[in-house]
N, C-alpha and C positions, 0 to 999 in steps of 0.2 A: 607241582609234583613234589612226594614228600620222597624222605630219604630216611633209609637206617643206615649208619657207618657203625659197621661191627670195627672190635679191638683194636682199640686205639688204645693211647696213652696224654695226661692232660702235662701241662706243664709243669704242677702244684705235684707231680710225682706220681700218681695216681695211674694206675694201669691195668688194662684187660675190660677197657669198658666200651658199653655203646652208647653211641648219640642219635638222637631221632632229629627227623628235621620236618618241618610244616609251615605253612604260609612263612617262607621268610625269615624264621626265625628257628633258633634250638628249642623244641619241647618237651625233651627228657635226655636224661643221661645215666648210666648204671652199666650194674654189668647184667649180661643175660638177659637183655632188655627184649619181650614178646613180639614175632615178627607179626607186623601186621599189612595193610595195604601197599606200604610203602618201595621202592626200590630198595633192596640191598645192596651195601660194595665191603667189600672185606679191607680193613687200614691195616693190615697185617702188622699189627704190634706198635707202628710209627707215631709220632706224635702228633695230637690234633691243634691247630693254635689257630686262632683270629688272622685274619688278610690282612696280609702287612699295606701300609698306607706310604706311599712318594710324598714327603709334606711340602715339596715346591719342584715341580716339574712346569714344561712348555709343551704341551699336547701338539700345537698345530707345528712348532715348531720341530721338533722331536719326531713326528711323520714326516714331513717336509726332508729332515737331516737322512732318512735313510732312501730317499731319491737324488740326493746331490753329489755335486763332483766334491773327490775329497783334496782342500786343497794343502792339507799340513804337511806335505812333503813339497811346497812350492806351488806357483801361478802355472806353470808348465803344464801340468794337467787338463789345463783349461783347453789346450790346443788339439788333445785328442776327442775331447765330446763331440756328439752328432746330432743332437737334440737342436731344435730350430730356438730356442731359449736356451739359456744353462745359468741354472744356479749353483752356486760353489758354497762350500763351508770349510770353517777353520783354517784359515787362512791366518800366517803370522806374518803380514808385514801390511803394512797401508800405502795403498796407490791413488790415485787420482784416475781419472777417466782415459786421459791420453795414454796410460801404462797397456790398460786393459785394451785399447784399440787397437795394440799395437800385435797383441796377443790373440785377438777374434775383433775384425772390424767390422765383422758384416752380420754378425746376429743380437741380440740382446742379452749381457753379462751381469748378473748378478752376485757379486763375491761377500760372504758376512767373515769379517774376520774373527779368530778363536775367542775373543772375549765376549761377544757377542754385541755389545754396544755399537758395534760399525757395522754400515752395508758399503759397499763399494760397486760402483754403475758405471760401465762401459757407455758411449755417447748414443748408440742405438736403445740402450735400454734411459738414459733420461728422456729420450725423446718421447717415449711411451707416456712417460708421468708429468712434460709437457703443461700446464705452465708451473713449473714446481712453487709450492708457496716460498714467502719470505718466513724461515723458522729459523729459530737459533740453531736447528740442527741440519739444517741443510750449509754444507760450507761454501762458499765465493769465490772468485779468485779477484785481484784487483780490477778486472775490469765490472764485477760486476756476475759473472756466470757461471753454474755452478760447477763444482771442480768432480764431482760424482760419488764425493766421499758423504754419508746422511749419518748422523748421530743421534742414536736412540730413534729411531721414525718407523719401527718396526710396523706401526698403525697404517703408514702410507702405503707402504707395499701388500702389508694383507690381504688376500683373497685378490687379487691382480692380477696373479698365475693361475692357471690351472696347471694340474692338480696341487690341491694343497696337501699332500701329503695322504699315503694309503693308512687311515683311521684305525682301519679293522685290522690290518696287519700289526699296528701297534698296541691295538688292544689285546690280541693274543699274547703278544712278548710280554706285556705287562701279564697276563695271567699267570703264562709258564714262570714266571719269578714270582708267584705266591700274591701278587698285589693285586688286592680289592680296593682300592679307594686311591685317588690322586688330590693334590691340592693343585689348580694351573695359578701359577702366579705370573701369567703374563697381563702386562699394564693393559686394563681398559677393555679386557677382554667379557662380553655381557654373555654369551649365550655359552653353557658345558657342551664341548666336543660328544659328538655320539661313541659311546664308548662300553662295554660289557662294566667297567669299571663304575663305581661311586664317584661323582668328579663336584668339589666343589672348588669355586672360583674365587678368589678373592680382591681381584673386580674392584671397586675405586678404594679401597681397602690399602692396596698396594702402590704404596708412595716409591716409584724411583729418581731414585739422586742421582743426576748427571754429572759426573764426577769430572769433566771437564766446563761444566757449566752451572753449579752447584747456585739452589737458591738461595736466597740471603736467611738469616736469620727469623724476620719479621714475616717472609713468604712462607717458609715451611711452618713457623710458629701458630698463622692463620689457616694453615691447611691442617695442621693436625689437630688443631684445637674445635672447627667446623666436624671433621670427620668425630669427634669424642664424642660432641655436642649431640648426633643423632645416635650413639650408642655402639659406634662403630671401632673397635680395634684398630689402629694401623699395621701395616707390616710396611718395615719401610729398606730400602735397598741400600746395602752400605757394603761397599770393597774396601774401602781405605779408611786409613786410620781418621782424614780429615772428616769425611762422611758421618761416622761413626760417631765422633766427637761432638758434629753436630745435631744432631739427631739426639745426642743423652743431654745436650744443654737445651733443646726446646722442650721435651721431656721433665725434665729439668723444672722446666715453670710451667706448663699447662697443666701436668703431672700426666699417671700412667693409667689402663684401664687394662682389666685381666685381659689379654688373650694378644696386649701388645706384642710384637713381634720384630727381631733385627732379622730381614733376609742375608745370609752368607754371614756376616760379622766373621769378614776374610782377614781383618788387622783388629787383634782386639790387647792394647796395652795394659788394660787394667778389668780384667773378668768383673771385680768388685761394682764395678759402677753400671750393673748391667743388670744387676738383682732387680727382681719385680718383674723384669721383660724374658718371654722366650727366644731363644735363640736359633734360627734355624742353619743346620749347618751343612756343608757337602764334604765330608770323609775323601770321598772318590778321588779330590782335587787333587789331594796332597802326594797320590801315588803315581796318578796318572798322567803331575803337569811337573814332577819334582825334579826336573831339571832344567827346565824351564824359569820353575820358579826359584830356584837356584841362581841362575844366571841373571835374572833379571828383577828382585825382588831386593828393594833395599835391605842391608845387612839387619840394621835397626829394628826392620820388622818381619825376620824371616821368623826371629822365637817366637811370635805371635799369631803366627798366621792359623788361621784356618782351626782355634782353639778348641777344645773335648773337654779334658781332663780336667783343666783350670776353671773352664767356668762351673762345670762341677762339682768343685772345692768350694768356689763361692755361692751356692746355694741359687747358679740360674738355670733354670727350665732349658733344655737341648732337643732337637728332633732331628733327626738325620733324614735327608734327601739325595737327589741325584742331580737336580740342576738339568735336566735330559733336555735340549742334546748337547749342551757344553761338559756334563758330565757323565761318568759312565751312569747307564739306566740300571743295572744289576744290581740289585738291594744286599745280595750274599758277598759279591765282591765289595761293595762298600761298608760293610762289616769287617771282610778281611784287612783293608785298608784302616779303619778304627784301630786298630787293636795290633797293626805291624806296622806302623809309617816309621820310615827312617827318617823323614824328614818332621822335627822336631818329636822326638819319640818320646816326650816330658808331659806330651797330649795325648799318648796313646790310653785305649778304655777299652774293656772287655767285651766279647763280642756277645755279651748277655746285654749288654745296657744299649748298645745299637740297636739290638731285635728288639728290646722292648719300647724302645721310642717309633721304632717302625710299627709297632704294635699298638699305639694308640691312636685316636681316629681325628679327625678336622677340627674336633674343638677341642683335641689336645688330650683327652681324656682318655685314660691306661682301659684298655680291651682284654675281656677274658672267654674262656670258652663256659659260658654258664646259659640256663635256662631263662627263656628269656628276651637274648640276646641276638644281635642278628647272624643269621646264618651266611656272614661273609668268611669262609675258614679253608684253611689247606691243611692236608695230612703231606707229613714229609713219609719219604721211606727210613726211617731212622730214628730212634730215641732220641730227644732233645739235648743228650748230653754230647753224641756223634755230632750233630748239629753244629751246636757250639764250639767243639774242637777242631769240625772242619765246613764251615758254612760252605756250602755249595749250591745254586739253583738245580745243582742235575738231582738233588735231593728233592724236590716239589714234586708228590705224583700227582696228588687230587688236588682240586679248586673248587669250590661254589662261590659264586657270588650273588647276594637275595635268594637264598635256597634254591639257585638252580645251577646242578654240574657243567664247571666254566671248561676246565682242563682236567682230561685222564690220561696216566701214560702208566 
């Protein structure tokens, strides 16, 4: 289907024009542009811009998150569900199996705590996954059996439940927030979620470091230099300063390939040593966990946390994301959060350089509304300078994504 979008305005300032749309892509732009076969819709003066892109989201996860029990106000919650299974999220404290029995004995418990590196298993639900391997992340207790706490083993439990999450419901939310394109950075994931969205995967790409079991030196040093070897990027998973450190010393001697990538770089001491790699970051964190991480985030590294502005100073590459479901999914409100965080506000940055990193596509590379180009684009109702002054999703009327209207309000 083709499309004319009357009176729009570009982001280059440029306004009162139309855009034509055809196979997929923009094929003219002007003003007074000759109505032909096409559908019209009227952008009543708002501005046209490129589909903003999630540069590391969890798709199955992220569906999954808006069927669970919520448990950040406490395990208590657990006791009123009625589902013959219950999975829980966000959860802030770490139990063992006998807590959770004590709490639902008689059905299968699922609880992942807020950082997401932990699941937590009631004794009817380890029985399901029965005989559990021997993994460094499955834990023990001394005799030998497991305690129901699994570290990083996201992969074991996948697709185990039904339902894994309502897809299509998430692919809407993402549209109404303007986003045409996601990056899923979950580890080992081979096949892109069915989504209206652009989804690419970045699949063995994506080295996670278990930060309670971190590998040596000479391990990661042979895993990133194999992955370089076939022309492949890393993105590699780093919260802590340790992580982090080690990750730029194997770097370090393999050396770097464009399109390197630090996921989070959550503790980052010295921006400088970070030049050559992109950094991909989550904004959202710092407003939505800031007393949290307040209380519980060594003092030494709370000026570090979660950096913007610094590494900006030092000349590294930034992409803002949401982290979905541990972060908020709204791209407008992680903008707001850029550009007001009380917590270290020495990193704050304008909510022009957030949009335009959410404005560039998977391989990094800055998006314009030119001919040409794909017709992944939203019209806000509002000139881009409203935008900027007050980013809001309720601002997103139109959507296409691959020239076909995703979202109209």
């Amino acid at each position: 289907m083709s499309w004319l979008i009357r009176d729009v305005s570009l982001a280059d300032g440029r306004a009162g024009l139309d855009v034509r749309l055809g196979g997929g892509v923009i094929t003219e732009i002007g003003p007074g542009l000759r109505t032909g076969a096409e559908t019209e819709v009227d952008g009543g003066g708002g501005v046209l811009l490129p589909g903003l892109h999630d540069h590391h989201i969890h798709l199955h996860g992220a569906a999954a998150a808006r069927e669970s029990i919520d448990c950040t106000g406490g395990l208590a919650a657990l006791t009123g569900a009625s589902s013959a299974r219950i999975r829980a999220v966000g959860a802030g404290v770490s139990v063992d199996r006998h807590t959770l029995d004590r709490l639902v004995p008689d059905r299968p418990v699922r609880v992942q705590h807020r950082s997401g590196a932990l699941w937590m298993l009631n004794t009817p639900a380890l029985a399901e996954l029965a005989p559990l391997p021997h993994l460094p992340g499955v834990e023990r207790d001394a005799a030998g059996e497991p305690t129901g706490r699994l570290w990083r083993l996201d992969y074991l439990l996948r697709g185990t439940w039904p339902p894994r999450g309502d897809l299509t419901a998430l692919g809407r939310e993402l549209t109404a927030f303007g986003i045409t394109g996601v990056t899923d950075a979950t580890p080992g994931l081979t096949e892109p979620p069915a989504l209206p969205q652009r989804v690419t995967l970045l699949g063995a790409r994506k080295l996670l470091l278990h930060d309670h079991d971190l590998p040596g030196y000479d391990e990661l040093r042979d895993r990133i230099a194999a992955l370089h070897r076939r022309g492949l990027p890393v993105a590699v998973h780093c919260v802590t300063r340790v992580s982090l450190l080690l990750t730029l010393a194997v770097l370090d001697e393999v050396g770097m390939l464009p399109g390197d990538r630090i996921e989070h770089g959550a503790v980052v001491p010295d921006p400088e040593l970070l030049r050559g790699l992109t950094v991909v970051t989550q904004p959202g964190f710092v407003v939505a966990h800031r007393e949290r991480y307040r209380a519980e985030v060594d003092p030494e590294d709370l000026p570090h946390l979660y950096p913007y502005a610094t590494l900006l100073a030092a000349d590294v590459a930034v992409l803002p994301s949401s982290d979905a479901p541990y972060g908020p999914l709204d791209p407008w409100a992680i903008m707001r959060a850029a550009a007001s965080r009380d917590l270290g506000p020495h990193e704050r940055v304008p909510v022009r350089t957030v949009l335009d990193g959410f404005l560039r596509d998977a391989c990094l590379r800055p998006r314009a509304v030119a001919v040409g180009a794909p017709a992944d684009l939203l019209v806000l109702a509002a000139p881009l300078r409203t935008a900027l002054d007050t980013p809001d999703a309720a601002l997103v009327r139109l959507v296409w994504i691959d020239g076909q209207l995703a979202s109209h309000r």
